[in-house]
Backbone as XML, in Angstrom:
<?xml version="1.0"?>
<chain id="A" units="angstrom">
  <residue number="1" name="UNK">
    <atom name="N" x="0.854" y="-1.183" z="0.000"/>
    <atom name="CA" x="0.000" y="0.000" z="0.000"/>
    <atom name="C" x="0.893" y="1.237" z="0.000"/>
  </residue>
  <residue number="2" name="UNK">
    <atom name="N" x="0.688" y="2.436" z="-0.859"/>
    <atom name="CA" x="0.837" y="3.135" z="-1.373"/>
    <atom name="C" x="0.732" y="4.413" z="-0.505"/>
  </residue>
  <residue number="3" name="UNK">
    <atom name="N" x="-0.420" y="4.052" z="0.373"/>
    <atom name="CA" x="-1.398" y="5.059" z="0.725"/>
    <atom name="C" x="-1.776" y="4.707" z="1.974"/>
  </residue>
  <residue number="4" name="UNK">
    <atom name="N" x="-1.952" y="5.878" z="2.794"/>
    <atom name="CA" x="-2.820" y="5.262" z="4.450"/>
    <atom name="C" x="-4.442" y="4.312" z="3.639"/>
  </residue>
  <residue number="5" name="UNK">
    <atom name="N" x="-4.605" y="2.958" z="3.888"/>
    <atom name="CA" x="-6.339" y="2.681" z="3.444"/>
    <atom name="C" x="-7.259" y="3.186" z="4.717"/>
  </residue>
  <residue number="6" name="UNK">
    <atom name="N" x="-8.119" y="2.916" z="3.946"/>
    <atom name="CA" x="-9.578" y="3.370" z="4.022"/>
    <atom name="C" x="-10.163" y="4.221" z="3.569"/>
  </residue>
  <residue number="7" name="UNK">
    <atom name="N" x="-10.018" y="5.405" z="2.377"/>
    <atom name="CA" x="-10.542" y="5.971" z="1.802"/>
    <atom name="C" x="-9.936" y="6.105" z="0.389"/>
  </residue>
  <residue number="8" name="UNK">
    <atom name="N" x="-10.756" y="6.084" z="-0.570"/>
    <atom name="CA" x="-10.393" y="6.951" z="-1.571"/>
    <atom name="C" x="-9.701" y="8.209" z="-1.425"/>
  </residue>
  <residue number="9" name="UNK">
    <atom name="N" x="-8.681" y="8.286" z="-2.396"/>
    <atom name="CA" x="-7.909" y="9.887" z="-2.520"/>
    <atom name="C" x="-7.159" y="10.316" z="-1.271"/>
  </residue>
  <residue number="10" name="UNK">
    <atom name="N" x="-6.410" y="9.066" z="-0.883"/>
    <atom name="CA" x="-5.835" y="9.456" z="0.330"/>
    <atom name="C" x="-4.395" y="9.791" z="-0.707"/>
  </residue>
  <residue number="11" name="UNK">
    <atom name="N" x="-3.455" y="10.580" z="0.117"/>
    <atom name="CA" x="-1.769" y="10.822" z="-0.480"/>
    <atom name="C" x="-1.295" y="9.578" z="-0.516"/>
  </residue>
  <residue number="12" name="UNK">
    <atom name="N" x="-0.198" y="9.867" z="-1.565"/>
    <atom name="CA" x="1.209" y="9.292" z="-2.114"/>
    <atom name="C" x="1.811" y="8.976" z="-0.626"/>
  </residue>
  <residue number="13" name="UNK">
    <atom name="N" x="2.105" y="8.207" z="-0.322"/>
    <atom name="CA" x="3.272" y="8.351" z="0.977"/>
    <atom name="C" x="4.742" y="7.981" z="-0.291"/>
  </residue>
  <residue number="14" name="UNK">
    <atom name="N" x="5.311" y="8.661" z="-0.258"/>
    <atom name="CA" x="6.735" y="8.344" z="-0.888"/>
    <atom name="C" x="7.720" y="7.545" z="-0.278"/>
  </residue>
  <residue number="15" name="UNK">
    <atom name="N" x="7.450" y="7.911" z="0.766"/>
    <atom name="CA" x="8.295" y="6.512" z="1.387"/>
    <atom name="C" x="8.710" y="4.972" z="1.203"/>
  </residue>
  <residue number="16" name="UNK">
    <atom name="N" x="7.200" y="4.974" z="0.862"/>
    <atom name="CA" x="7.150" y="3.398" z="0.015"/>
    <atom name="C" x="7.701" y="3.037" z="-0.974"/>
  </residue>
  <residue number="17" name="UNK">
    <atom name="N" x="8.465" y="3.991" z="-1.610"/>
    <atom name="CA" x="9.756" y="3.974" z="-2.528"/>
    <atom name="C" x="10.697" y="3.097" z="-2.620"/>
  </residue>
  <residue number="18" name="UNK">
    <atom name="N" x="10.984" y="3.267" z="-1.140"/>
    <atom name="CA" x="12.228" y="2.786" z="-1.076"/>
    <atom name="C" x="11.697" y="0.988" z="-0.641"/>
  </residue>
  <residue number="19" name="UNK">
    <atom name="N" x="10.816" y="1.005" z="0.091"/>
    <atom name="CA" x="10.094" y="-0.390" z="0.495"/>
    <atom name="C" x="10.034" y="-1.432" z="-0.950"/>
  </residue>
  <residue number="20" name="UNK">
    <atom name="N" x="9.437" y="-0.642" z="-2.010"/>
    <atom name="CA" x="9.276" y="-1.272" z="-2.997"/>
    <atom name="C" x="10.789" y="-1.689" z="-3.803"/>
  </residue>
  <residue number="21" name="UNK">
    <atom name="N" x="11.712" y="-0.411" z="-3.616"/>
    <atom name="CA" x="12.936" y="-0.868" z="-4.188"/>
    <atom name="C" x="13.331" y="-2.151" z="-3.512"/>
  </residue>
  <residue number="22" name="UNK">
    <atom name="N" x="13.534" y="-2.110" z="-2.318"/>
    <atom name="CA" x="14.446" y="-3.413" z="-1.343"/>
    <atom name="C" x="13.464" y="-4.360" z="-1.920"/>
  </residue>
  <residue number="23" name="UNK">
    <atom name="N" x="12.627" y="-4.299" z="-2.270"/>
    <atom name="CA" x="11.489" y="-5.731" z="-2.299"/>
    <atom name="C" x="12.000" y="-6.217" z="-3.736"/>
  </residue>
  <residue number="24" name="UNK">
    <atom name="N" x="12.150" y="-5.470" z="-4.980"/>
    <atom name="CA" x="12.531" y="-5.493" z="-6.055"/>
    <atom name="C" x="14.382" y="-6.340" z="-6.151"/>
  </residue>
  <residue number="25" name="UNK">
    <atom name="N" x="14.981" y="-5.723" z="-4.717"/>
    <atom name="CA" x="16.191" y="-6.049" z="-4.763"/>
    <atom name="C" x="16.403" y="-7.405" z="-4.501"/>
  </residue>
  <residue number="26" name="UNK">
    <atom name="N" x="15.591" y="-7.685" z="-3.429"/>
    <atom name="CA" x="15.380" y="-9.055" z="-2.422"/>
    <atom name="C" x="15.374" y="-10.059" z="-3.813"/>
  </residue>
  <residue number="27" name="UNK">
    <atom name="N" x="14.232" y="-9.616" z="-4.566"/>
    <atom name="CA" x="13.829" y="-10.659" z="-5.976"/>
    <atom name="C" x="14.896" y="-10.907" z="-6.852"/>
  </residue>
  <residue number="28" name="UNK">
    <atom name="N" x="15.574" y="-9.300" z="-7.044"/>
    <atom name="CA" x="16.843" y="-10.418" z="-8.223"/>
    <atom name="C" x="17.344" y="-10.723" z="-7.367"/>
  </residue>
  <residue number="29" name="UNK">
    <atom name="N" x="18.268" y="-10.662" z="-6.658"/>
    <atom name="CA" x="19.105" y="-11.404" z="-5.513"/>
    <atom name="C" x="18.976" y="-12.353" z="-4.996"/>
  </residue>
  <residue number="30" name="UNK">
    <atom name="N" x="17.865" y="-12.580" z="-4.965"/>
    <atom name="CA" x="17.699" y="-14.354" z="-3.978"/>
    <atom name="C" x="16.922" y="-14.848" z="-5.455"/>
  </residue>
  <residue number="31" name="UNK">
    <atom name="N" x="16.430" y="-15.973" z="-4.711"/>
    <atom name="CA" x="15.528" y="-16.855" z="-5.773"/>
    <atom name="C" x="14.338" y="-16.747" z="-5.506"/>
  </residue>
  <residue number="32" name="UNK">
    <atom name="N" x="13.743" y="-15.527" z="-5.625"/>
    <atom name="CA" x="12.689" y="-15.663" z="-4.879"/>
    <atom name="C" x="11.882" y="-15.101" z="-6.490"/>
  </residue>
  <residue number="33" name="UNK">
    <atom name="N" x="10.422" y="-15.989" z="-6.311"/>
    <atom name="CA" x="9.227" y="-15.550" z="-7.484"/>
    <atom name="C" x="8.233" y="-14.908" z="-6.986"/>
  </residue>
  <residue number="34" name="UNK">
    <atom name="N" x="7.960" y="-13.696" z="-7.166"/>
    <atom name="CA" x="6.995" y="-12.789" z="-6.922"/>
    <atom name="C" x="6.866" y="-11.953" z="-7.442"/>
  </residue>
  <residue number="35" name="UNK">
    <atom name="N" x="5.229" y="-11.317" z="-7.570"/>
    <atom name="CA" x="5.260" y="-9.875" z="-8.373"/>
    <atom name="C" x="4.852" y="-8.871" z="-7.618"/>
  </residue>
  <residue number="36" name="UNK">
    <atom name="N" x="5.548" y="-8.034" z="-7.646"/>
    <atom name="CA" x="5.695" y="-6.556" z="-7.315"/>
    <atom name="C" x="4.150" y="-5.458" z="-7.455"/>
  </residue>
  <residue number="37" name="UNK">
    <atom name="N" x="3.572" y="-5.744" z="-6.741"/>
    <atom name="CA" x="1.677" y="-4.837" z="-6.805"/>
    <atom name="C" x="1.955" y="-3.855" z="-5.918"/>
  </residue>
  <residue number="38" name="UNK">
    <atom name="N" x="1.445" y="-3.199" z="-6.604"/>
    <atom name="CA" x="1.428" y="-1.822" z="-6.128"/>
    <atom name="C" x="0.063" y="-1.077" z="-5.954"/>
  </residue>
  <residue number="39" name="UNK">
    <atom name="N" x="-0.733" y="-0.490" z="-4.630"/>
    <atom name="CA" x="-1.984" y="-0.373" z="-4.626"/>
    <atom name="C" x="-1.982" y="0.962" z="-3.898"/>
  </residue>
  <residue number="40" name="UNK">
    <atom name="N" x="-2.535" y="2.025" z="-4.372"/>
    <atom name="CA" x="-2.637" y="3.139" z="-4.109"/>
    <atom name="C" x="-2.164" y="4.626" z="-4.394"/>
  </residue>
  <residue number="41" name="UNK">
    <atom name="N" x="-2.883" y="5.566" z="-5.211"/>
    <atom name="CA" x="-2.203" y="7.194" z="-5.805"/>
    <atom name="C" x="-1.482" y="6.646" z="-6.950"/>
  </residue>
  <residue number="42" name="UNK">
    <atom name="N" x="-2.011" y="5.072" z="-7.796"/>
    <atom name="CA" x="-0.675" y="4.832" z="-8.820"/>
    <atom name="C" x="-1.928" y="5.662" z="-10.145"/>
  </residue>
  <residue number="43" name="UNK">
    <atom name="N" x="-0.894" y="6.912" z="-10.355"/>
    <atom name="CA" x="-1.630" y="7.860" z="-11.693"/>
    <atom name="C" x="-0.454" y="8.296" z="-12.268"/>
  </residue>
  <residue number="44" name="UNK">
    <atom name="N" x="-0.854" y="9.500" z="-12.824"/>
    <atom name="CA" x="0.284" y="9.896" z="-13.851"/>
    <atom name="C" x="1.415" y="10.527" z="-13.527"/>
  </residue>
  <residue number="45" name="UNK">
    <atom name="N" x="0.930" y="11.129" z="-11.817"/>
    <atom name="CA" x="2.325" y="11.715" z="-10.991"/>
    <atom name="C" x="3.419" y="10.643" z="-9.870"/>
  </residue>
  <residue number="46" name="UNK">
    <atom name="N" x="2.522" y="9.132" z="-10.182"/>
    <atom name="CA" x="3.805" y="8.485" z="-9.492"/>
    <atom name="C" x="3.817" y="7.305" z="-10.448"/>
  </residue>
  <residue number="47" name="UNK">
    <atom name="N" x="3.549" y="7.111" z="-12.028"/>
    <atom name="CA" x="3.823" y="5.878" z="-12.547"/>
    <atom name="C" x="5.289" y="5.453" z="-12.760"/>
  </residue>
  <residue number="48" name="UNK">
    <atom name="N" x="5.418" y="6.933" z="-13.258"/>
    <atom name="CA" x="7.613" y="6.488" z="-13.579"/>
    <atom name="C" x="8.078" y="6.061" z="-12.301"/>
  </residue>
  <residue number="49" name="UNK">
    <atom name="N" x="7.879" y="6.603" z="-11.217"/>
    <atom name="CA" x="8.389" y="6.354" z="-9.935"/>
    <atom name="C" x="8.425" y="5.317" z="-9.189"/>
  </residue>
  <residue number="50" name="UNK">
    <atom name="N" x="7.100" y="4.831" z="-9.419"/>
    <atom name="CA" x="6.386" y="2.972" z="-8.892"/>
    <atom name="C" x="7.217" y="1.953" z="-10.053"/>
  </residue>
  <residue number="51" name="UNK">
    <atom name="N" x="6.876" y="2.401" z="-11.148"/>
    <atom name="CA" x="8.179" y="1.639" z="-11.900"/>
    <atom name="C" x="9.327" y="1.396" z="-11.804"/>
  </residue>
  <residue number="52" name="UNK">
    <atom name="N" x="9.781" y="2.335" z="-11.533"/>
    <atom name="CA" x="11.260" y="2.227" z="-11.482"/>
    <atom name="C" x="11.474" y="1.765" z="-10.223"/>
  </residue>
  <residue number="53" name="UNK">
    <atom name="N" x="11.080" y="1.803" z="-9.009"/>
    <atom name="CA" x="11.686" y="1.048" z="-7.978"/>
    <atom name="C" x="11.252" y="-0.286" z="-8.175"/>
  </residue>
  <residue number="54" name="UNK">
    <atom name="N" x="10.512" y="-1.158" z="-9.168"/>
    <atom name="CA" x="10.585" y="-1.825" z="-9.378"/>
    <atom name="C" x="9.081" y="-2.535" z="-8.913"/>
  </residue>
  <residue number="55" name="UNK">
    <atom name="N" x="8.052" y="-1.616" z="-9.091"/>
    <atom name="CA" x="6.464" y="-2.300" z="-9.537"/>
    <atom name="C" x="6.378" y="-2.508" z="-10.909"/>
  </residue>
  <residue number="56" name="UNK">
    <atom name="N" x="5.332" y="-3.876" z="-10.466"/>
    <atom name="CA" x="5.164" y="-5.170" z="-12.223"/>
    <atom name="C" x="3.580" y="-4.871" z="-12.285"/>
  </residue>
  <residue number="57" name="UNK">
    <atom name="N" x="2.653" y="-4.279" z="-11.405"/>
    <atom name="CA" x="1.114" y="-4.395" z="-10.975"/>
    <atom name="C" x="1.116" y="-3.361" z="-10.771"/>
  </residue>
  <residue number="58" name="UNK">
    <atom name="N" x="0.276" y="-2.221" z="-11.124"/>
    <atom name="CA" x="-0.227" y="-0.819" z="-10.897"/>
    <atom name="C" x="-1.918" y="-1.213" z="-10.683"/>
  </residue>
  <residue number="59" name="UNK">
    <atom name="N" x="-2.465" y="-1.189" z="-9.290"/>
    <atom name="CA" x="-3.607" y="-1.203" z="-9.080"/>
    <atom name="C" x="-4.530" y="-0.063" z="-9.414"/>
  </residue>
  <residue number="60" name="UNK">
    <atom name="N" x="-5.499" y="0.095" z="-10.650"/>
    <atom name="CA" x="-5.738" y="1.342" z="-11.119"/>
    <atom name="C" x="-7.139" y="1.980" z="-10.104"/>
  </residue>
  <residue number="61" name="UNK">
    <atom name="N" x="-7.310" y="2.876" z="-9.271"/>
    <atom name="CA" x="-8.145" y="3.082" z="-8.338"/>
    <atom name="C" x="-8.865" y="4.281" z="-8.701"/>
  </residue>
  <residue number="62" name="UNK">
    <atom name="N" x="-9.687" y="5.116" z="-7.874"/>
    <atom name="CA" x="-9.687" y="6.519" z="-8.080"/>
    <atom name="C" x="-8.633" y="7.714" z="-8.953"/>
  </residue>
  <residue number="63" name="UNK">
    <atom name="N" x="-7.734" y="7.761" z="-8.685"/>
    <atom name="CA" x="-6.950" y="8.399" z="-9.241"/>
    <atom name="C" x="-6.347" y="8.484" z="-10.030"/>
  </residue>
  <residue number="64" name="UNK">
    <atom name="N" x="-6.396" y="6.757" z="-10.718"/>
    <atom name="CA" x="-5.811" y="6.421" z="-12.171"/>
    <atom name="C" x="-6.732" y="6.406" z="-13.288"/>
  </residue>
  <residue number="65" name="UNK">
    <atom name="N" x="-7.671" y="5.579" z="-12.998"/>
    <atom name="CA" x="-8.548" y="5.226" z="-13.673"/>
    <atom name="C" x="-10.312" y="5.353" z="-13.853"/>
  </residue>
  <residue number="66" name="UNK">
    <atom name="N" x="-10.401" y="5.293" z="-12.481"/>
    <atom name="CA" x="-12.182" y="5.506" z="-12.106"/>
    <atom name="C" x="-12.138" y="6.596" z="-11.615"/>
  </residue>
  <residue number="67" name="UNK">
    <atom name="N" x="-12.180" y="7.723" z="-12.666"/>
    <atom name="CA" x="-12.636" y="9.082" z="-12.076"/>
    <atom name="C" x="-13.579" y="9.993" z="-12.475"/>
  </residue>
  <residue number="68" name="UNK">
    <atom name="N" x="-13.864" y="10.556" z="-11.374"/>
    <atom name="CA" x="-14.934" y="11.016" z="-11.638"/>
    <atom name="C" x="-15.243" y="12.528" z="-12.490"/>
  </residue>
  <residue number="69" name="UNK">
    <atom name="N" x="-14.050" y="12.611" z="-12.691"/>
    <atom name="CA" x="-14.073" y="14.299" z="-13.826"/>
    <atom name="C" x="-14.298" y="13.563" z="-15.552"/>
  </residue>
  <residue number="70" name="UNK">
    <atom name="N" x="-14.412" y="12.534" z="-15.382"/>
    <atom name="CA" x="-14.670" y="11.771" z="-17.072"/>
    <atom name="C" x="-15.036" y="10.669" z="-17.210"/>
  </residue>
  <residue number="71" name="UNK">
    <atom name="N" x="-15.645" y="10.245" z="-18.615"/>
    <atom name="CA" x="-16.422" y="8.894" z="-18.595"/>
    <atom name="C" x="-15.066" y="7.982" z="-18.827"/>
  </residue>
  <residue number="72" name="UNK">
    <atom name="N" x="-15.735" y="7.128" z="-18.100"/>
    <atom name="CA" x="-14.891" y="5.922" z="-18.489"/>
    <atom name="C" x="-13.511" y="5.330" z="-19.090"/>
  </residue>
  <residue number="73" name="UNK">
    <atom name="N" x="-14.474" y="5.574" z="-20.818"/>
    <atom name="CA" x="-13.664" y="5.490" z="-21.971"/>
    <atom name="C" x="-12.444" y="6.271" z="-21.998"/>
  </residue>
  <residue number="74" name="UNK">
    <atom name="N" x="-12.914" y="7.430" z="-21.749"/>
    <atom name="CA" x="-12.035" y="8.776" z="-21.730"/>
    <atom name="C" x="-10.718" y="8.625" z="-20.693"/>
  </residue>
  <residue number="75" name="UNK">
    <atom name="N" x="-11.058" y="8.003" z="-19.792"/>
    <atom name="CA" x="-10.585" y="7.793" z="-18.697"/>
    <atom name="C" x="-9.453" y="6.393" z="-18.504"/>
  </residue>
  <residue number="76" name="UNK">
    <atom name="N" x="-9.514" y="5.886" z="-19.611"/>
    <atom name="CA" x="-9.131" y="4.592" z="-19.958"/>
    <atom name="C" x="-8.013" y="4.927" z="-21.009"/>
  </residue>
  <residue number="77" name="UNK">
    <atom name="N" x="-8.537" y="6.009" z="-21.826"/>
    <atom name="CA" x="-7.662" y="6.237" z="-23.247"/>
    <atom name="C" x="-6.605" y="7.173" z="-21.987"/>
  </residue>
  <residue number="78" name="UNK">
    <atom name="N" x="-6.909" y="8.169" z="-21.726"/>
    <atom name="CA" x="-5.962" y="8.536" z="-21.231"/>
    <atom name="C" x="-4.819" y="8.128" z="-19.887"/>
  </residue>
  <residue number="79" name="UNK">
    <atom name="N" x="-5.368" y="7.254" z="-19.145"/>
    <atom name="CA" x="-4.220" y="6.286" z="-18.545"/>
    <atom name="C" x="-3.523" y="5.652" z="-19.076"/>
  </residue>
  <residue number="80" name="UNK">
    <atom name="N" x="-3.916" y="5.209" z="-20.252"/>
    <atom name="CA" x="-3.303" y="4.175" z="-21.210"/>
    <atom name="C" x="-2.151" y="5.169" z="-21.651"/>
  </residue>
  <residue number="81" name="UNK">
    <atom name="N" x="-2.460" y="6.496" z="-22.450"/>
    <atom name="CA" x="-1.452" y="6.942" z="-22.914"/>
    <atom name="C" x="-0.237" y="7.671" z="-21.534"/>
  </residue>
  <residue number="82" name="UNK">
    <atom name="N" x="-1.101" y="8.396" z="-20.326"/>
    <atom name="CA" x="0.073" y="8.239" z="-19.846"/>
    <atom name="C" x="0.801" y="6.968" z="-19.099"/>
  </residue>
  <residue number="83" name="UNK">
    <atom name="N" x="0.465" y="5.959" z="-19.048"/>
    <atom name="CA" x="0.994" y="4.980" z="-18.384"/>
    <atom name="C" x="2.014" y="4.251" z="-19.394"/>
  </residue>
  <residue number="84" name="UNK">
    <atom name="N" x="1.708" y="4.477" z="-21.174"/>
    <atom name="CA" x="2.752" y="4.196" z="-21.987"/>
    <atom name="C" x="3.789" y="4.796" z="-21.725"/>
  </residue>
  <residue number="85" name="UNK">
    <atom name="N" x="3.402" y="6.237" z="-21.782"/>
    <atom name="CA" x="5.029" y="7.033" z="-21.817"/>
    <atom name="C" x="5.534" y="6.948" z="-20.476"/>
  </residue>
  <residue number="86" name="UNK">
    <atom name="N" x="5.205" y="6.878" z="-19.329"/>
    <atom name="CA" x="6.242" y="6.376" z="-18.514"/>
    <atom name="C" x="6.694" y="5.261" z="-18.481"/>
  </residue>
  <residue number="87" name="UNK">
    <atom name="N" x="6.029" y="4.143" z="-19.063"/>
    <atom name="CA" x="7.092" y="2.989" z="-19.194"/>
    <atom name="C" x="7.914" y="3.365" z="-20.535"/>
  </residue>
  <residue number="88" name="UNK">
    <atom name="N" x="7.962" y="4.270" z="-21.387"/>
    <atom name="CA" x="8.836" y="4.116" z="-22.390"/>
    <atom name="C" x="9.686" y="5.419" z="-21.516"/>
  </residue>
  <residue number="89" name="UNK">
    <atom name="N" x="9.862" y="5.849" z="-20.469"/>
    <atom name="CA" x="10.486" y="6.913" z="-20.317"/>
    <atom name="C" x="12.090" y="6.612" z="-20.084"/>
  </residue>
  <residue number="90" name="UNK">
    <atom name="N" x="12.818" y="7.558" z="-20.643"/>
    <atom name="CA" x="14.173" y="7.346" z="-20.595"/>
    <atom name="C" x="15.040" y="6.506" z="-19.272"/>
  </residue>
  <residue number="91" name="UNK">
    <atom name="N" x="14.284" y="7.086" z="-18.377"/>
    <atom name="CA" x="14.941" y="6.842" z="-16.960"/>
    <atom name="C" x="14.476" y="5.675" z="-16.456"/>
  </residue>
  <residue number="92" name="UNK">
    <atom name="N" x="13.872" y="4.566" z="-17.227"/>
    <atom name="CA" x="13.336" y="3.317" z="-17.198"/>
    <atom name="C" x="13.786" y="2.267" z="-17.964"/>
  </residue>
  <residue number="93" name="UNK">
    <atom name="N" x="14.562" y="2.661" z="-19.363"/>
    <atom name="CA" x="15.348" y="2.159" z="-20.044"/>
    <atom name="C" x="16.215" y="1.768" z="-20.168"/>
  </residue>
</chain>
């Protein structure tokens, strides 16, 4: 978790940064099989960031995906496109 739960639209804790990196590290390093989910504030201001420490699962919630300033569709096309360009972003490559 990403985020204090229990509500929608709670903050980013950034902290979890680094949680997710060591977890990412633990995996190549040992033998260990697991995927990396990530649940909470994952939108267009922390996708490069959740990526790169090494999330495989972006749980799309309120803030990514189901929102309420647009339908759906709209809402779908445009996660899609920003969630492309941060995985094609330089600093991921």
């Amino acid at each position: 978790m990403t985020v204090d739960p229990g509500y929608a639209g709670q903050p980013f804790i950034p902290e979890m940064l680094a949680k997710i990196t060591q977890l990412h590290q633990l995996k190549e390093t040992g033998s260990l099989r697991f995927l990396l989910e990530v649940d909470g504030s994952c939108n267009r201001n922390t996708y490069r960031a959740l990526l790169g420490a090494g999330a495989q699962i972006l749980v799309m919630g309120s803030s990514g995906l189901f929102r309420a300033d647009m339908p759906l569709e709209l809402a779908w096309e445009t996660m899609s496109r920003e969630l492309s360009a941060a995985l094609h972003s330089p600093e991921l490559v």
